[in-house]
N, C-alpha and C positions, 0 to 999 in steps of 0.2 A: 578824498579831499586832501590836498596839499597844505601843509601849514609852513606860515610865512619865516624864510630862516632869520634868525637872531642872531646879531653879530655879540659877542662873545668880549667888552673892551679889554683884553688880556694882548698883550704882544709878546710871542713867546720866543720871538729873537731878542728882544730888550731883557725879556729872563732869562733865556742863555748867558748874555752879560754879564747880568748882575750873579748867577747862581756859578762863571766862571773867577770875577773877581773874587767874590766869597771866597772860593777852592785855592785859587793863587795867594791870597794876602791874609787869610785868618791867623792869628798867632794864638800857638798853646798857653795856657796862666801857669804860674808858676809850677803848678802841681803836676798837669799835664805834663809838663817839661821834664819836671825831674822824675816821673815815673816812665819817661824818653831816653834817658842816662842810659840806661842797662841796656836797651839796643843799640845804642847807636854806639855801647863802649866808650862814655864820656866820663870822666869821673867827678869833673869839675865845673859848677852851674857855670861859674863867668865862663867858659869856654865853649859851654853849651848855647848858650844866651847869644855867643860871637858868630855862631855857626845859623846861616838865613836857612838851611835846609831845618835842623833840628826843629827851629822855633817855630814853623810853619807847621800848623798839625796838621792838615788834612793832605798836604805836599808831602810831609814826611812819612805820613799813611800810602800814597800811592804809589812812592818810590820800593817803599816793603812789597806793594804788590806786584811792581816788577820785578821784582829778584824772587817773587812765589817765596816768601815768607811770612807773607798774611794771605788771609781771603774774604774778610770780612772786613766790609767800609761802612761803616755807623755814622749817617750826617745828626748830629745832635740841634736838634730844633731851638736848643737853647742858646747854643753859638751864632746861628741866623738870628737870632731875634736881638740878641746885646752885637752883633756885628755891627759898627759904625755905614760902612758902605752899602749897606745892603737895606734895601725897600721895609718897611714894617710890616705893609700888607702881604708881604713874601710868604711867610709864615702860617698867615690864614690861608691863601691860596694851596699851599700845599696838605694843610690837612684837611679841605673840603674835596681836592681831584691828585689827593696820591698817587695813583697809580700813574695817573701824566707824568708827574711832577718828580717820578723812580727814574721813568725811559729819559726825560732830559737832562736828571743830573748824569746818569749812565755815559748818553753822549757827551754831554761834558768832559766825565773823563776819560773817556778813550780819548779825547785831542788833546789835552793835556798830560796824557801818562809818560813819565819818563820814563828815557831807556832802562833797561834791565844792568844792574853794574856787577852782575854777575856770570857767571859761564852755564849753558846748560851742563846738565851731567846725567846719569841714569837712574837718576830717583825724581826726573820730573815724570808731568803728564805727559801723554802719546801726542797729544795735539801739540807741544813746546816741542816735541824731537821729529815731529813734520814739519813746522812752518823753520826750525833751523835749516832740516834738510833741504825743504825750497828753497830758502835763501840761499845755498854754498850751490844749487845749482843753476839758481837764476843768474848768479854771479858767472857760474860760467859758461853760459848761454849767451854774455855778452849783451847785458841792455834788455834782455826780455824782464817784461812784466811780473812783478808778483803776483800767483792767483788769489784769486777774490776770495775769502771767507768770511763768510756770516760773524759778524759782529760780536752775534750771542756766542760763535764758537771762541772769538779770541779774547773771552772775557773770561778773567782768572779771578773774579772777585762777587760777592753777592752783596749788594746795593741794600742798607735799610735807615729806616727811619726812628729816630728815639722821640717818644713826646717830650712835650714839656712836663717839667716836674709839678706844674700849677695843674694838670689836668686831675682830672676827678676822676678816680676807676669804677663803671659805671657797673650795675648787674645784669643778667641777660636777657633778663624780662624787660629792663629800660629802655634795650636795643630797638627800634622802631626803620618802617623803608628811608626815611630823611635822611640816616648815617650808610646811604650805600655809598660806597665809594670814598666814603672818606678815614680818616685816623680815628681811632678810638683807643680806650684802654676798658678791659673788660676783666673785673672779679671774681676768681671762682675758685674751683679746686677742683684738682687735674682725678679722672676715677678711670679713663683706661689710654692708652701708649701702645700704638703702633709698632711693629718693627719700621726701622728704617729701610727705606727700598730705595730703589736708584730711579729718578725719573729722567725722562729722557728728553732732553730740550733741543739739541741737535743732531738730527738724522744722516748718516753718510753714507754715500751708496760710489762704489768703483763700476766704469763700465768694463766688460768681457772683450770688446772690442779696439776701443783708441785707449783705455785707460786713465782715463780724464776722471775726476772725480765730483761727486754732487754734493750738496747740502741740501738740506729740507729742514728749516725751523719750524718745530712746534711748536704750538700758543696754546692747544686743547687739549682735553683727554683725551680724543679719538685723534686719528688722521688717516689717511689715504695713502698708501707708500707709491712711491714714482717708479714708474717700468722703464720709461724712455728715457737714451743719454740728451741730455740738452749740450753737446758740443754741437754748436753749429758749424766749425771747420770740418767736420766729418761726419757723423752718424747720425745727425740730422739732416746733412747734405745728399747724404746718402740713402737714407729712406728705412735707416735701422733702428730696430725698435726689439724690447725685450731684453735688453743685455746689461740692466742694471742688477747689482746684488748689494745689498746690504755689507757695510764692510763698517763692527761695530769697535773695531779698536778706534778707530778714527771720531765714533759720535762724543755726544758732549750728553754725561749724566751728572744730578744734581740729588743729595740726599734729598728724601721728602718722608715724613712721618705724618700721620696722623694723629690727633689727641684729642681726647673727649675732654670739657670741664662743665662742675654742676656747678650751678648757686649754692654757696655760702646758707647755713640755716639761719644768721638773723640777717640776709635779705628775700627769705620767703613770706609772702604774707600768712593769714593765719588762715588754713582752710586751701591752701594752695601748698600743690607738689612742687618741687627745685627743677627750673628748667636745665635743660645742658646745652651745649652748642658743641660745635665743631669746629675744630685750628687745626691748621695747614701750618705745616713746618717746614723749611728750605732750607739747604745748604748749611751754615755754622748753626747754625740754631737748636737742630735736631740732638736728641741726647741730651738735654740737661732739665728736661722736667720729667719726673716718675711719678705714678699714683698717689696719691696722697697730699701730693703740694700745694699748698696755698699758693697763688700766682695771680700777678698782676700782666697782664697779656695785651700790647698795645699795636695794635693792625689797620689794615684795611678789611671791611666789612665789605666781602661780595658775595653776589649772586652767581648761581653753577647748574645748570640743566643737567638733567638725570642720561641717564644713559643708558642704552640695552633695553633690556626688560623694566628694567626701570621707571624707565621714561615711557612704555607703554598704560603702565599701572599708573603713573601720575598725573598724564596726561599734560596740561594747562601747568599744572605747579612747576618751581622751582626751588632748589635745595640752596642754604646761604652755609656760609663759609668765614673764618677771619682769618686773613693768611697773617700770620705773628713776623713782627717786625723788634718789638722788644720785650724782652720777656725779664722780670723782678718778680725773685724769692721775696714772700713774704714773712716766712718761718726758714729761718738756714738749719743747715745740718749744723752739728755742733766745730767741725771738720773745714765748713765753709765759712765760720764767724770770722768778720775779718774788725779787730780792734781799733780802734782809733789811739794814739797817743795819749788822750786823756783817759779814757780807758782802761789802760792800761795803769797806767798810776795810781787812778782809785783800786784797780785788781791787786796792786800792790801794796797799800795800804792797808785795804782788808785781809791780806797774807798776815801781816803783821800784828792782828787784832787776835788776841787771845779768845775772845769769845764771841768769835766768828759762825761756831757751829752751833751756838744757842740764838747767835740771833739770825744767821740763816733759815733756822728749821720755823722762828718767830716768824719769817716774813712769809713765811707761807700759809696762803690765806689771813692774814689777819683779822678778818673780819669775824674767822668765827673763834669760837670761846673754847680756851683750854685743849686738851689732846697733844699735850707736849709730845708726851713721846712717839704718838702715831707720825707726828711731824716731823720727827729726828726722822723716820724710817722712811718717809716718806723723802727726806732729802738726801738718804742717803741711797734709795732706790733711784731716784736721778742722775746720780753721781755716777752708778755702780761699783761693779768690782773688776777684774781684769780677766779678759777673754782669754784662756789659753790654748794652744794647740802644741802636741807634741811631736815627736819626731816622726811618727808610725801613722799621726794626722787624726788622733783621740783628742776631740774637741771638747773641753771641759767651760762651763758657761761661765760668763761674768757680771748675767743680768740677774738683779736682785727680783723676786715676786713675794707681794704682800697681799693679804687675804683683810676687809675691815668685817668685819661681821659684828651687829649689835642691833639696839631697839630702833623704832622707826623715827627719826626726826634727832638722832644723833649727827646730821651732818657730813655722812658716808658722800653722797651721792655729791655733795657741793666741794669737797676736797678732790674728786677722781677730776670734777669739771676743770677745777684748776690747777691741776696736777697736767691733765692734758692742752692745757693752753699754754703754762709756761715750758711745757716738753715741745724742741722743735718739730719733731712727729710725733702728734699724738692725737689718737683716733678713739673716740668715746663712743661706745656703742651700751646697748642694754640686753639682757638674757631673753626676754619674751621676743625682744623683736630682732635677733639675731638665730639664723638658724646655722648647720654645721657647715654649710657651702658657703653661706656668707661669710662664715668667720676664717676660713682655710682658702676655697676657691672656685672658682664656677667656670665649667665650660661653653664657651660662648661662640657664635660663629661674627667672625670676621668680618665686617662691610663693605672691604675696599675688596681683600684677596676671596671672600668668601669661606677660607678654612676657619679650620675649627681651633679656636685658642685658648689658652686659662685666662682670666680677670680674675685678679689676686682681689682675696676678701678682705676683711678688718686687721688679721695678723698679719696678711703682706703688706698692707699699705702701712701697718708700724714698725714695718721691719728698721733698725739701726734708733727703734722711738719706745714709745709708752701703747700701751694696749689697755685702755678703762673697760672694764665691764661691771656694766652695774647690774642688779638685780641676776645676779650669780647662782640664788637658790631656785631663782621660775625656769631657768634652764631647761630644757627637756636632754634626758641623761644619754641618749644617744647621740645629741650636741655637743655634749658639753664632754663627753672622750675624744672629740679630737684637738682637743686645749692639750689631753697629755703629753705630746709628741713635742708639741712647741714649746711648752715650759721645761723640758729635760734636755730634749737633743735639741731645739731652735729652728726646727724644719719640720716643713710640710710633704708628706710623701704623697703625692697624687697617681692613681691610676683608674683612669675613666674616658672612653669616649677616641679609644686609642689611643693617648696620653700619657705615657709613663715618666715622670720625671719629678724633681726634688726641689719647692723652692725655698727661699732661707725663710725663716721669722724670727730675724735675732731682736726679742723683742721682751721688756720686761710687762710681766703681767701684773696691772694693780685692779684685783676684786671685789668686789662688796657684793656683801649676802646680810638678808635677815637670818633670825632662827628661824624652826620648824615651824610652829605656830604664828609668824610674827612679829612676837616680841618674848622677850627671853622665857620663860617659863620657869622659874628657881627649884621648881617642886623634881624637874627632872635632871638627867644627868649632862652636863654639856658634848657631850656624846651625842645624845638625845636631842640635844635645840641644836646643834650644827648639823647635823643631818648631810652631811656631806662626803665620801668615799674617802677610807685612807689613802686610797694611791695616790688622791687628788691633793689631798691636806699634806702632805710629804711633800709635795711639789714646792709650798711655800717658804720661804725661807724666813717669814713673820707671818703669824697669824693672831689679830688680836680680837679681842671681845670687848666689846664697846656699849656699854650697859647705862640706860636710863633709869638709874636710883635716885629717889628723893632723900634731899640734903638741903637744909636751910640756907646755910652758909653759900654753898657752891649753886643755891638756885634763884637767891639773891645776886650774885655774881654775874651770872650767868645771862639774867632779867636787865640789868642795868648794863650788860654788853649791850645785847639785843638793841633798847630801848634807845642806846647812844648810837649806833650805826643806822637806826630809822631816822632820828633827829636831825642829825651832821652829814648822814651820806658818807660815811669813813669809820674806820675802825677807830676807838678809843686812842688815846697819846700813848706810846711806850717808853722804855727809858731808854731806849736809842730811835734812832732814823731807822725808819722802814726801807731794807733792800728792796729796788723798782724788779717786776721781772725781767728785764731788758739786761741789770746789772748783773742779776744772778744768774741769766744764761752763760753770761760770758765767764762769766768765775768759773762757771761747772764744765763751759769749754773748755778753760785749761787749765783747771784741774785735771778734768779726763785725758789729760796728755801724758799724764804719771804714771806710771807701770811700777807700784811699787815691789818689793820684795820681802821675804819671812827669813828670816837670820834663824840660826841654828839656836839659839837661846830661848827665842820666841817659838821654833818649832816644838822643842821641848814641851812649852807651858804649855799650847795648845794642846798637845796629846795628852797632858794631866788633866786639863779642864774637859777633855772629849771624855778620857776614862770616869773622870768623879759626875757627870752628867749619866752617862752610860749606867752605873751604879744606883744611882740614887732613881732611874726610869727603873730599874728591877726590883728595889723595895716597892716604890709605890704600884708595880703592878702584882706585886706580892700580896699587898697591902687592900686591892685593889681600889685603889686611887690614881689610878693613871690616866690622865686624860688626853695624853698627848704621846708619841711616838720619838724616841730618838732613835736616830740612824746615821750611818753616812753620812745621809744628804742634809741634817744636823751642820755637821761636822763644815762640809762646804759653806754649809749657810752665813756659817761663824767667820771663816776664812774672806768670804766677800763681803760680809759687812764692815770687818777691820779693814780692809782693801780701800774699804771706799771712802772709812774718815781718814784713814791715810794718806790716799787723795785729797781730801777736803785741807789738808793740812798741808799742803804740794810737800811732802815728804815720800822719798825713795825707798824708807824701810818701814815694815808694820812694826809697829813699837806694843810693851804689854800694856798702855792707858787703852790703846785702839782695840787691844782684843776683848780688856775688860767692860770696853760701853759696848760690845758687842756683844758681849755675854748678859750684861745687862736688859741690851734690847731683848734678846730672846726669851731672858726671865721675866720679865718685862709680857712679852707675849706670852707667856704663859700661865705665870700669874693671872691676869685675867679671865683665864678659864679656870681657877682653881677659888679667884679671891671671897666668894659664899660657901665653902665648903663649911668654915669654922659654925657659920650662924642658921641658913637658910636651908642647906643640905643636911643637917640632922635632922631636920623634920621631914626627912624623903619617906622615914618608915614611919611615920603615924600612921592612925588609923584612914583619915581623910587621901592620905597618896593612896595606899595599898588598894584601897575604891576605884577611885580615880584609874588606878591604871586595868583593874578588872572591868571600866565600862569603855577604856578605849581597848584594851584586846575583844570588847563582845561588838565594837563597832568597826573593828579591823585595825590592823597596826596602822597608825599614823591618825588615827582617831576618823574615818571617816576617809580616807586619804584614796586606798584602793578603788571607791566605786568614782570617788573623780579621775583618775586614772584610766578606768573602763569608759568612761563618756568620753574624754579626752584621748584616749589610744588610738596609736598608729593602725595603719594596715587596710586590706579587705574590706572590714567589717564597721570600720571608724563611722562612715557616714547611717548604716544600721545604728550601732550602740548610742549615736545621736540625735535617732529620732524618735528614742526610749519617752514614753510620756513625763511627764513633771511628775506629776502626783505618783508614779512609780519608782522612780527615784527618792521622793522624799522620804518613800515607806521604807525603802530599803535602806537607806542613812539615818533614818530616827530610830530610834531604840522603844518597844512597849516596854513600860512601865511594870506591867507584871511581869515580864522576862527580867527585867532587874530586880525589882524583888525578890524572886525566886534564886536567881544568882549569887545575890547579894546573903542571903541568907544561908542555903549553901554553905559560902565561906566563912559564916560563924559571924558575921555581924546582924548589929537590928536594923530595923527601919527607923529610929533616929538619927545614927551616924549615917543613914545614907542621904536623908532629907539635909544633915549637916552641911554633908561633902559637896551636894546639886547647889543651895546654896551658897556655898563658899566661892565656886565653880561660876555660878550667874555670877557673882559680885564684877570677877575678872573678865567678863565675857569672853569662855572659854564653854562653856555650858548652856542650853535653855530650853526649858519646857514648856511643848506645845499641844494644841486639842486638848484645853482647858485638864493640861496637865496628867497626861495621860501616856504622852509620848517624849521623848528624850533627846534630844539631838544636839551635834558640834556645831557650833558657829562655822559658818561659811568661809568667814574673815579670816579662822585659823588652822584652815587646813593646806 
């Protein structure tokens, strides 16, 4: 059945018109202009302003792409729309059939492009040092014709479109068939990146015979290559055929990448996984989004038939596509912040404010209560310290890494969140739901080439950013070693799957762990409640202990925070203005420009302060009160903390105030794991601990811990040890009652102190007796 054709009232010679005048008469606004100076070599506006080429933006763009000093032409939708001469409906036309509305401006300017006021030389492209060479011999051929080339070959520029800045970036889920074909802006963040490959958009083929040459534009992913010369003065005439060959200096390739992006977590609904989609990259485009980047991505949405085998498997379906036309960082690197004038001023203002670094570390989070000092470390792990490499290429790190470890509802988890939101890369991930490939890297096979590639995990995609990991202690410890590598040397060494190779993770680790049980446990040694490997705790250059102690005063305080940010929606009034995080990126951008240095004065003190540290860790492990480890990596930890308020101070040398709050901070962390020694740890040897700890070694070290390990274990046997009955299990993690008794007795006490200790034990729910008290067992909650 034939359907009736519909004329279309569009006249697309009258838009040729109008989309020519636009390209002739637009003038750049001032700012345009004078960021036009530095090419064009003008020093001076009025001179610039005098000149009709300069002020003509999209004129003065096409003249750079004659002379191949650009290749990238950006029609900004914004300029069509405030352009006096030009249609208002223009506008809408082009973002509902963009892909028209690219081919016409295209022609457009090829008829307009002006000559090139340049000379070829040997650093163009092979196509610019052919079509000279035709010319200088058409010239002496006397009046013969230039040959014909394809259009797409003589085009030294890639055509795109910028939206409007009123448009809404939509999510991928939103995207519906209504937006095929037209401009869009799509939400997401970038999770894998292509290599760039060369596509191939114009085909050239020499004949063996006359030597005449072919072109062939592709438009698809497939094509057909041509055997036969189409000269019809000869090997047409002649009835020759087979004597084309491929002659590939001559074709026209165009970078293309491919790039995955998912939804954003708050536009998933709830109950619903993050979709992703697929962008098509072209030409200048390619190379400026990596894993991890928030990106605002404005295209055409199209449709793409499968191909190969593909398309046998999918039959009737079709695969869609956004080919990217403009692409907006939404989080810059600190490297790409680009300051505004006003900006600047206030940057310079706050240089001058003496108490800059108190109320920095205030504005971070404000909303929650107290933690001064976690908050200083925390601004000064954003800052960091200075990345060194030596002569011999001994890479010494600059990134600071903090450990928060404390009770449950301390606030750990809501500081990483915003620690990773004001970090321009910062990727929040959690210990249960992170495994060792996620966090380092996974081999993946390729969709487009088919090979086999890496997709960098959670530490690559924070490479030059922040790395949150929460719940640090649910880790499983085969995971949780390959964080070593990256918190010391900054790299990841991969070999899997034929793969050998190294990639960076210059990235600061900020952690948070409960204790062993939960929540701290006073009766043991903090040894004992961080339950986490030396080698690992050495890594940190802060590690602090963040303890839920009842205090009138401070839970009073603490209540009437709470109470006022549920009320008002805002943190209580300070006595200064709250830093925006916007203002404090940019401070900490240039800050981090500073590279200070350690004067001979200052190196002194520090080797005093490392030696009386050093000393005073050998009493208390004499003592045996040690609860923490100096070393070396101490020593460094001290050296980039001062680094970094160094920085914070844009001062060139560490001074002794910087080493001293540095030395603070770490007493500071350490104290915290020392500060119940005085009250809480003398009663480790009463009678009630010395119990206590004879019914968790009769239930296995960690109190119950070993037989969830066994259910929970790797290997072989994981899904056996899992289909262990319940009621066999529970026999095995309770304790009979007469086995304690007996025990307990043994060791010289009565059956009062131990009824004492069960009690004391239930009170904290740490302990509970079951089968009308008969049997013994740990709480679940605290193993």
């Amino acid at each position: 059945m034939a359907l009736v054709v519909t004329t279309i009232p569009v006249d697309y010679e009258a838009e040729k018109d109008t989309i020519k005048n636009f390209l002739e008469s637009f003038k750049s606004s001032e700012k345009d202009l004078a960021a036009a100076l530095e090419d064009f070599g003008i020093d001076d506006l009025e001179d610039a302003a005098q000149s009709e080429t300069s002020s003509l933006k999209y004129m003065r763009q096409l003249q750079r792409i004659a002379n191949r000093e650009q290749q990238m032409l950006v029609i900004d939708l914004e300029d069509i729309h405030t352009h006096q001469g030009t249609v208002s409906e223009l506008v809408s036309r082009i973002q509902h059939n963009t892909r028209r509305y690219v081919n016409l401006f295209s022609d457009i300017v090829d008829k307009i492009m002006p000559p090139a006021t340049k000379n070829i030389n040997e650093f163009d492209e092979v196509i610019d040092v052919i079509l000279h060479q035709r010319k200088i011999r058409n010239e002496e051929l006397d009046g013969s014709q230039n040959p014909s080339f394809p259009e797409h070959l003589l085009r030294r520029y890639n055509l795109y479109f910028q939206p409007l800045k009123s448009e809404v970036a939509m999510a991928v889920r939103e995207i519906r068939g209504g937006h095929l074909g037209r401009l869009i802006t799509v939400r997401g963040i970038v999770t894998r990146v292509s290599e760039v490959k060369p596509l191939l958009q114009v085909n050239a083929y020499t004949c063996d015979v006359c030597g005449s040459e072919t072109f062939q534009e592709i438009s698809n992913k497939t094509f057909m290559p041509i055997n036969d010369c189409q000269n019809e003065n000869d090997c047409k005439k002649n009835g020759i055929t087979g004597t084309l060959h491929m002659q590939t200096r001559a074709c026209r390739f165009s970078p293309f990448q491919e790039i995955k992006i998912q939804e954003m977590a708050d536009q998933v609904p709830v109950g619903h996984i993050p979709r992703s989609m697929t962008i098509h990259v072209h030409g200048n485009l390619t190379r400026q989004m990596n894993p991890g980047d928030v990106v605002h991505i404005g295209g055409i949405f199209l449709p793409i038939p499968y191909t190969g085998f593909q398309a046998i498997r999918a039959g009737l379906l079709t695969d869609t596509y956004l080919e990217a036309h403009h692409i907006y960082q939404v989080k810059k690197q600190y490297t790409d912040l680009e300051p505004t004038p006003e900006i600047q001023s206030l940057v310079e203002d706050m240089r001058q404010d003496a108490d800059i670094y108190e109320k920095l570390a205030q504005s971070i989070a404000p909303e929650i209560y107290g933690h001064e000092d976690v908050k200083k470390a925390l601004l000064l792990l954003l800052i960091g310290g200075v990345t060194k490499v030596t002569a011999d290429g001994l890479k010494i790190r600059g990134d600071i890494n903090v450990c928060l470890m404390g009770d449950p509802g301390v606030a750990k988890s809501q500081l990483l969140k915003y620690i990773s939101k004001i970090a321009p890369r910062g990727v929040y991930t959690t210990g249960k739901g992170s495994s060792g490939v996620g966090l380092t890297a996974a081999v993946m096979r390729d969709p487009v080439t088919d090979e086999m590639v890496l997709e960098g995990g959670a530490l690559v995609l924070a490479d030059n950013g922040i790395c949150c990991i929460d719940e640090f202690d649910k880790m499983e410890e085969s995971d949780r070693t390959s964080i070593h590598e990256v918190m010391e040397q900054q790299t990841i060494s991969i070999s899997k799957a034929g793969i050998s190779t190294t990639l960076n993770a210059r990235t600061s680790i900020l952690a948070a762990a409960n204790p062993l049980y939960g929540r701290y446990n006073p009766k043991l040694s903090p040894v004992e409640n961080i339950n986490l490997p030396a080698a690992l705790l050495s890594r940190f250059d802060l590690l602090f202990l963040i303890l839920d102690k009842p205090n009138r005063d401070d839970d009073e305080r603490l209540a009437q925070h709470v109470t006022h940010v549920h009320m008002f929606n805002r943190h209580p009034e300070l006595d200064f203005e709250v830093i925006p995080p916007h203002m404090m990126r940019h401070y900490i951008a240039m800050a981090r420009t500073i590279r200070p240095t350690v004067s001979a004065d200052v190196s002194n003190y520090v080797v005093d302060a490392y030696v009386k540290l050093r000393k005073k860790s050998k009493v208390d492990e004499e003592e045996n009160s040690s609860h923490s480890y100096t070393s070396a990596r101490t020593l460094l930890g001290i050296l980039r903390l001062a680094q970094a308020i160094a920085r914070l101070r844009f001062s060139p040398q560490v001074e002794r105030p910087d080493l001293d709050e540095a030395l603070r901070l770490m007493e500071c962390s350490k104290e915290s794991l020392q500060e119940d020694n005085n009250d809480e740890r003398e009663n480790d040897q009463s009678v009630q601990s010395r119990i206590f700890r004879i019914l968790k070694d009769m239930s296995g070290s960690g109190g119950g811990q070993s037989k969830r390990r066994k259910r929970l274990g790797k290997g072989p046997g994981r899904e056996r040890d899992m289909d262990v009955d319940d009621d066999d299990d529970e026999e095995q993690e309770e304790l009979s009652m007469v086995d304690v008794r007996a025990r307990i007795r043994n060791a010289g006490y009565t059956e009062a102190q131990l009824m004492d200790t069960i009690t004391s034990y239930e009170d904290i729910d740490i302990l509970q007796r079951t089968r009308n008290g008969t049997r013994l067992r740990f709480l679940d909650s605290y193993q």
